[in-house]
C-alpha positions as CSV (number, residue, x, y, z in Angstrom):
1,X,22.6,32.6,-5.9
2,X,25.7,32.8,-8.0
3,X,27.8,31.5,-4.3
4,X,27.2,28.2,-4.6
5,X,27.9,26.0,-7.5
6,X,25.3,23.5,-6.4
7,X,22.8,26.0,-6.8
8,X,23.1,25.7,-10.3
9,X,21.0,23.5,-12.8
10,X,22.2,20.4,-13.9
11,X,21.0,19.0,-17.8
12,X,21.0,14.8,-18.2
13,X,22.0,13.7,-21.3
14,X,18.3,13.0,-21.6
15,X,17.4,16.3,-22.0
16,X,15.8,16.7,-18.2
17,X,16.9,20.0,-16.5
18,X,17.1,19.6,-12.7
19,X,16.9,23.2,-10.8
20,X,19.9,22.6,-8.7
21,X,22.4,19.8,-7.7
22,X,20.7,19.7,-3.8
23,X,19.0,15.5,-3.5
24,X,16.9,14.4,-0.9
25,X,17.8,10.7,-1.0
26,X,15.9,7.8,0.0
27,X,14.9,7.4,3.4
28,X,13.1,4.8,5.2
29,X,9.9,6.4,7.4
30,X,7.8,3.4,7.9
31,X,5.0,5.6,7.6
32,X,3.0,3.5,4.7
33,X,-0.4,1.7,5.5
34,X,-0.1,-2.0,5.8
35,X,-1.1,-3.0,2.7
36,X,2.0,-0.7,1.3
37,X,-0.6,2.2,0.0
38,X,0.8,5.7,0.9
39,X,-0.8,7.2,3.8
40,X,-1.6,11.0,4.6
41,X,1.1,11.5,7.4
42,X,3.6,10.2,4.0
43,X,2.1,12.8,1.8
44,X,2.4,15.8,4.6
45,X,6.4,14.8,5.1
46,X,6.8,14.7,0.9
47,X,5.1,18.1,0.6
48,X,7.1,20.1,3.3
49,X,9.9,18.7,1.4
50,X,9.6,19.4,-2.1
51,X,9.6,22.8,-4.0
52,X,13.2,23.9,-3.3
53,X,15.5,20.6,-3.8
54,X,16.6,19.7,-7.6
55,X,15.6,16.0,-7.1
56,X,13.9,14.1,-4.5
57,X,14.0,10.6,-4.0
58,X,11.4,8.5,-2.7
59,X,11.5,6.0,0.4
60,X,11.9,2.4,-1.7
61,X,8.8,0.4,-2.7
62,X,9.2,-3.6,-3.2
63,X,8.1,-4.8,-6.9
64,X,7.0,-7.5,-5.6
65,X,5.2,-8.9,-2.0
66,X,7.7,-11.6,-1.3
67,X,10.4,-8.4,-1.6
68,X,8.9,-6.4,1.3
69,X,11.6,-5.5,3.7
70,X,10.0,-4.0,6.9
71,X,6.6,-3.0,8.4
72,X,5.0,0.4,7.0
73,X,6.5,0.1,3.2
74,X,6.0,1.8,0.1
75,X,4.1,-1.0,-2.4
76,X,4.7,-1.1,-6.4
77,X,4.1,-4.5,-6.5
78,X,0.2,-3.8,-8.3
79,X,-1.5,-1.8,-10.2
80,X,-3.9,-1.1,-7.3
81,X,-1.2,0.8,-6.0
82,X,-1.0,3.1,-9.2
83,X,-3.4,5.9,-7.5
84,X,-2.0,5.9,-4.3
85,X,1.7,6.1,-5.6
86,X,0.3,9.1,-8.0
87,X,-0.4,11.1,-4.4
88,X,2.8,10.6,-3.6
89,X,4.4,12.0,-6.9
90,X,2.5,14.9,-6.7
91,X,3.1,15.7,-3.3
92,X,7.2,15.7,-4.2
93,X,6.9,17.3,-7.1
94,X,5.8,20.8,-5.8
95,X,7.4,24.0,-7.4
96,X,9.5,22.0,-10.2
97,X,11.5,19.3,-7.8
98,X,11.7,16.4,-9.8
99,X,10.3,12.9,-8.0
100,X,12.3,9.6,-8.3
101,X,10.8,6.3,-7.1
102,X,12.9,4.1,-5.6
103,X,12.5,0.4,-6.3
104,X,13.8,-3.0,-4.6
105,X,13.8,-6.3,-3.4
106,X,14.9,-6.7,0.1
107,X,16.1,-10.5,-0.7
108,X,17.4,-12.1,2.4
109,X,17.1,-8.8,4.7
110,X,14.0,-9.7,5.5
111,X,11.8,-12.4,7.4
112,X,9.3,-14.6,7.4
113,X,7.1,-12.5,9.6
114,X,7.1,-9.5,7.8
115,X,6.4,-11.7,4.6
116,X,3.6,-13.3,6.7
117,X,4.8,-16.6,6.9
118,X,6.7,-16.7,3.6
119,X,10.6,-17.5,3.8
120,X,12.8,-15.2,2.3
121,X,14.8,-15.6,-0.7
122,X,17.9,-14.9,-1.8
123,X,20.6,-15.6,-4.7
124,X,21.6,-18.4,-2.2
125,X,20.4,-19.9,0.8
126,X,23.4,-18.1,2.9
127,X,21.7,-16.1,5.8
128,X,23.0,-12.6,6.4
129,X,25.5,-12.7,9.3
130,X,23.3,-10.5,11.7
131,X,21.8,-11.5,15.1
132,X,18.4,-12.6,14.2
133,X,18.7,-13.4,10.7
134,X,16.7,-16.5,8.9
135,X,18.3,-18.6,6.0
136,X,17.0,-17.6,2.7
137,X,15.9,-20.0,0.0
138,X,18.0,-19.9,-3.2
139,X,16.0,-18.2,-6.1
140,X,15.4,-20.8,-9.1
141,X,16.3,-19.2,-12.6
142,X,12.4,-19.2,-13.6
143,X,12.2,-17.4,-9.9
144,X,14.8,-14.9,-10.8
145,X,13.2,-14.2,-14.4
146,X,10.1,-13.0,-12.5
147,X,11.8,-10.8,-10.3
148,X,13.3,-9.0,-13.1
149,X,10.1,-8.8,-14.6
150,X,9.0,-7.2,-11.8
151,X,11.2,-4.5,-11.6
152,X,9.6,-3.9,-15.0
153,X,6.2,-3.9,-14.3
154,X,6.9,-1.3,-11.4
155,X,8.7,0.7,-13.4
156,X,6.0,1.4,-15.7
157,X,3.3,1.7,-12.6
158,X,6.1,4.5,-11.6
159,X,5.8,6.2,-14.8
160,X,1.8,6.0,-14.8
161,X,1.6,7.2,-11.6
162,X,3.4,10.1,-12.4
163,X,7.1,10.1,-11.4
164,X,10.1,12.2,-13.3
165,X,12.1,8.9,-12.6
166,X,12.9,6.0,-11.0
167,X,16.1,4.5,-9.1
168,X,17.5,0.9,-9.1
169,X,18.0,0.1,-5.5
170,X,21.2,-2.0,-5.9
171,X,23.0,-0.8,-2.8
172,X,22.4,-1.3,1.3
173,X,22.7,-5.5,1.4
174,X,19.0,-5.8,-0.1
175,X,18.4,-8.4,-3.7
176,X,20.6,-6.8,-6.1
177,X,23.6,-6.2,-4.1
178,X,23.3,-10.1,-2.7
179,X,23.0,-11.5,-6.3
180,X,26.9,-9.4,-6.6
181,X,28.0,-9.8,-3.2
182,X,30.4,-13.2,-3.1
183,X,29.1,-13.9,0.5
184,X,25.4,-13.7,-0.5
185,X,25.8,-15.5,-4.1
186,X,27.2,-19.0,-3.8
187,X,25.9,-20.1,-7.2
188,X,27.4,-21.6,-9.9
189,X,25.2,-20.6,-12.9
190,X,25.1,-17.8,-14.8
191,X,24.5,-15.9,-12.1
192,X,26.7,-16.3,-10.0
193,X,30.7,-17.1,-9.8
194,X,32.6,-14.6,-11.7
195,X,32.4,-11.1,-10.6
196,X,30.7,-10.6,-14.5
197,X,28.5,-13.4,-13.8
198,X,27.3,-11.3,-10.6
199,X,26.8,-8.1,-12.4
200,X,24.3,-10.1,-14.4
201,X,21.1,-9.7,-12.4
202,X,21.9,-6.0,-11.8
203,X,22.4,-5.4,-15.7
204,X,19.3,-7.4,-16.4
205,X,17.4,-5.2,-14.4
206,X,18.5,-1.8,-15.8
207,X,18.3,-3.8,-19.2
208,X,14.0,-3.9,-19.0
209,X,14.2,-0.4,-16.7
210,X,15.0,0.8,-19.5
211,X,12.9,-1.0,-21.6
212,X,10.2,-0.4,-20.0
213,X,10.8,3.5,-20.1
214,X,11.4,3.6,-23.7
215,X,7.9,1.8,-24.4
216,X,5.8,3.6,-22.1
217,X,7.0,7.1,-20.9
218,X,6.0,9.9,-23.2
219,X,8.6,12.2,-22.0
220,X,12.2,12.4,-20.8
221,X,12.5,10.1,-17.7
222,X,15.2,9.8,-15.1
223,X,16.7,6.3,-14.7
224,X,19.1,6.0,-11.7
225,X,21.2,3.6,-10.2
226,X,22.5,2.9,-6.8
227,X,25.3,1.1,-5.2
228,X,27.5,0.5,-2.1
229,X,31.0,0.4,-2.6
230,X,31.9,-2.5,-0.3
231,X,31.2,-4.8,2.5
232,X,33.2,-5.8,6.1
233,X,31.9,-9.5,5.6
234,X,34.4,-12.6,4.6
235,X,34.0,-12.7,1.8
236,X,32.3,-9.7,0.5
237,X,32.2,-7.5,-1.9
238,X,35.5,-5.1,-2.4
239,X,36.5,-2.1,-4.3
240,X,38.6,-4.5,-7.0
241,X,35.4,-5.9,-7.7
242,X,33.2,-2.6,-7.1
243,X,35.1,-0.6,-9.6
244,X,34.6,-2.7,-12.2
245,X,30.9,-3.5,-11.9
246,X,30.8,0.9,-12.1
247,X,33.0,0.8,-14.9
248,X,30.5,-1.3,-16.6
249,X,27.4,0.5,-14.9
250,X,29.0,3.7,-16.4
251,X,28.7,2.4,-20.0
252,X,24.7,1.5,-19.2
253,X,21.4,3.7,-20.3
254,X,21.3,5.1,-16.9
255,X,21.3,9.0,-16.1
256,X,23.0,8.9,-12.5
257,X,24.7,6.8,-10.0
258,X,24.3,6.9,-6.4
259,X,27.0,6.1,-3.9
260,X,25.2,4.9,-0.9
261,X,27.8,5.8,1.9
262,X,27.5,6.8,5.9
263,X,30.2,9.7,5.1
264,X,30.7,11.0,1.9
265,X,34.3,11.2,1.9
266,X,35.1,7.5,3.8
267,X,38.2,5.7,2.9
268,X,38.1,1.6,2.3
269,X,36.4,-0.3,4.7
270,X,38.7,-2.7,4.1
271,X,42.3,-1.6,2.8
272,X,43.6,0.6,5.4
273,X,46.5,1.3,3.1
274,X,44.0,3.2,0.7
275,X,44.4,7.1,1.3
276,X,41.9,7.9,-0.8
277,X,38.0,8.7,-0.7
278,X,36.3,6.0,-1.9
279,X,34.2,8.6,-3.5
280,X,36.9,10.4,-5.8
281,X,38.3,6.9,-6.7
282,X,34.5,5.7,-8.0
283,X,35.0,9.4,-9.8
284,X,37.9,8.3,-11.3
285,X,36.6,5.4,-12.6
286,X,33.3,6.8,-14.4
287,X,35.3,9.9,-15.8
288,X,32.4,11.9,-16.9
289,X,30.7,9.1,-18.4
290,X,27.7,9.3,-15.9
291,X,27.0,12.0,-13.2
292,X,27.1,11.4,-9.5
293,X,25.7,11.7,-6.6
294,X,27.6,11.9,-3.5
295,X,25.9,11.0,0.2
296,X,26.7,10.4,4.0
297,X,26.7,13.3,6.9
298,X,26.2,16.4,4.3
299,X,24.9,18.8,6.2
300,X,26.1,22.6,5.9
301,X,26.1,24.6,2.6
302,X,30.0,24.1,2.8
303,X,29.6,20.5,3.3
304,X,27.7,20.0,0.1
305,X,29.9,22.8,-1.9
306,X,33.1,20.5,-1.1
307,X,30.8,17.5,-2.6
308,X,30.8,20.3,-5.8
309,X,34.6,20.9,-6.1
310,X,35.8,17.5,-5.9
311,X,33.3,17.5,-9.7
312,X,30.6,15.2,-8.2
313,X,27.5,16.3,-10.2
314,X,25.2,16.0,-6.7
315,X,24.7,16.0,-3.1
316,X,22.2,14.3,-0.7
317,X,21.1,15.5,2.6
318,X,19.5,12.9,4.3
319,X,19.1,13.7,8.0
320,X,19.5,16.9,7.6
321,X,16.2,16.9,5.5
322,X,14.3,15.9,8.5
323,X,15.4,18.4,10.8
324,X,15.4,21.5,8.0
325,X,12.6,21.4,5.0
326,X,13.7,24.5,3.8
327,X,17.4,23.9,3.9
328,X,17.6,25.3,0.2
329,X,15.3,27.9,0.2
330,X,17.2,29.6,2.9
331,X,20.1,29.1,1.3
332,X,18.7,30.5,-1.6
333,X,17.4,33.1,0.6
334,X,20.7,34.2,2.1
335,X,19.2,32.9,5.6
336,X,21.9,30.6,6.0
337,X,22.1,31.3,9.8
338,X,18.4,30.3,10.1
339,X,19.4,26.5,9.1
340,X,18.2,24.4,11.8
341,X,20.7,21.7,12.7
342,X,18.9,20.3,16.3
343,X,15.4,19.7,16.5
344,X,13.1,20.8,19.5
345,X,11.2,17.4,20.1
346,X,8.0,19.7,20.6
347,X,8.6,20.5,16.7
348,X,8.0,16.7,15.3
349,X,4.9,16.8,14.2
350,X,5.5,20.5,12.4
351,X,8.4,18.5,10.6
352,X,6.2,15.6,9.6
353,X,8.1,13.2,11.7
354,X,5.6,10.8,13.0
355,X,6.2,8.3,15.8
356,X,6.8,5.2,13.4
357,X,9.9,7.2,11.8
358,X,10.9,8.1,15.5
359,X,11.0,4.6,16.6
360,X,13.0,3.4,13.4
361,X,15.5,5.9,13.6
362,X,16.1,5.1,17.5
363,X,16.2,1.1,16.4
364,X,18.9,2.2,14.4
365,X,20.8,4.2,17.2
366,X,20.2,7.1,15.5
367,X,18.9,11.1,16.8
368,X,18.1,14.3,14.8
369,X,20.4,16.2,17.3
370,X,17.9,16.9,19.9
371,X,18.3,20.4,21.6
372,X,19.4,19.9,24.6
373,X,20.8,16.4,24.5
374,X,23.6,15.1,23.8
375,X,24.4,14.2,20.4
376,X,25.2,10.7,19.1
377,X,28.6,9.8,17.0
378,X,28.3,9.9,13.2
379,X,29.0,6.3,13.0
380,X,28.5,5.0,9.5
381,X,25.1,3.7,10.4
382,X,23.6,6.3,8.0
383,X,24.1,3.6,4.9
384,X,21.4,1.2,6.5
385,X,19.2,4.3,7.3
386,X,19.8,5.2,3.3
387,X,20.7,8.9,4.1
């Protein structure tokens, strides 16, 4: 076990131990009941999963109903949904692996059929610029006061239920990352205009996560944080602004940061002069304050060891989780060679990948590696399937 340094356990300044530095990060399966209760085929996929990986992270659950952001979503939005969220934490919690919660707002990437007739909402009524999209309304302040309230009261139905920790979803386009984005926030306010008057809603959020935790967790718990580095839209957000929103997130009450990228060692999206991985510049810029973890197209052992010597703290394998459960284990093992990279479709249901999950991943132009077929380009694409 000694050949890999991500096999070794990793102690937040909290006090939690984590087994190794190997994350299963969020990923969207569509596989909740309508009403946003967990269902069985939810709790078979979490339990094949868990056991070997230092930290697994949840699909994300909306805080609140107008937040939903697709069909077959995790809810946190009530404390009806305590008990069924508690089946969940103890199906990813198996042999030690610690269970994270993601939480969110899907803002304006959403619609007013998935909300049932609702419009959407956003930091300002800008649609997104996709096909399809519908205009948002713009959030009043008392509107935005009860969405951070929100994440609060989820965050302590996470902790009830059972969870290790919870992450702030603040990356992938959805609420938080509009209220920073300058294409998505218009306002004029206090939130919204300066790129400090954008972190605002973001640091408001962690501000009663953690508030929360401190009042009703009776252990250690895990607060996390994620965050995309930049956007292609004019204008958008950009690594000027990006690195100093994580040099403030680095100085917050938080116990990671997640970079949510399609490769884990992409350049600027934007600056084609940049030589640098956006990655080791983020790095840079925390400098040991927080730990990190790393994602986008890890898949091999050597994949997530180079994640280890550039001194991130973590990597995620999200795909790769689908088509390999025991991708640690047999690492652990010395079974490397057993590692399954291609799926046999007559192997889905064995892997807990149920047709709803199949269907969104091929919305998304996306494959598992099918054996036999040909095998789609690693595009990027992986940030809006959260891998």
């Amino acid at each position: 076990m000694g050949k890999y340094k991500f096999l070794e356990p990793y102690t937040f300044k909290n006090g939690v131990t984590v087994k190794n530095r190997i994350v299963i990060p969020p990923m969207t399966e569509q596989s909740s009941l309508e009403d946003g209760s967990v269902s069985r085929d939810e709790t078979y996929y979490a339990s094949l999963r868990s056991g070997g990986v230092g930290m697994f992270i949840s699909p994300v659950a909306y805080v609140i109903p107008n937040g939903k952001g697709f069909e077959g979503q995790l809810s946190a939005s009530d404390d009806k949904f305590i008990p069924s969220l508690a089946k969940m934490a103890s199906a990813m919690k198996g042999n030690g692996t610690k269970a994270i919660l993601q939480i969110f707002h899907a803002g304006r990437m959403s619609n007013s059929a998935i909300l049932r007739g609702t419009q959407t909402e956003s930091a300002s009524a800008v649609a997104a610029p996709r096909e399809g999209m519908e205009t948002p309304r713009e959030l009043t302040n008392d509107q935005i006061e009860e969405i951070i309230k929100a994440f609060g009261d989820a965050t302590r139905r996470v902790i009830l239920a059972g969870f290790d920790g919870v992450e702030i979803h603040g990356a992938n386009t959805y609420l938080i990352q509009q209220f920073f984005s300058p294409h998505s926030n218009r306002r004029t306010d206090k939130w919204g205009g300066s790129v400090e008057k954008r972190m605002r809603f973001g640091l408001e959020i962690i501000n009663i996560v953690k508030k929360t935790i401190d009042e009703y967790a009776k252990k250690p718990f895990i607060l996390g944080y994620r965050i995309s580095p930049e956007e292609i839209e004019e204008p958008g957000i950009r690594m000027e602004d990006t690195l100093q929103f994580i040099n403030k997130l680095a100085d917050q009450p938080l116990d990671y940061l997640h970079i949510s990228m399609g490769n884990a060692w992409r350049k600027s999206l934007n600056d084609k002069t940049e030589d640098r991985p956006t990655i080791l510049r983020i790095r840079d810029k925390v400098n040991g304050r927080l730990p990190l973890i790393s994602v986008g197209s890890i898949q091999t052992p050597a994949d997530a060891e180079k994640i280890m010597d550039a001194g991130i703290e973590f990597a995620a394998l999200g795909r790769e989780y689908l088509r390999e459960p025991r991708w640690i284990e047999k690492v652990q093992s010395g079974l490397e060679d057993t590692i399954r990279y291609s799926v046999n479709r007559t192997e889905l249901d064995d892997l807990g990948l149920n047709p709803a999950l199949m269907d969104f991943l091929g919305i998304l132009g996306l494959d598992l590696g099918f054996e036999g077929e040909n095998k789609k380009t690693e595009n990027g694409v992986d940030a809006v399937f959260k891998d």
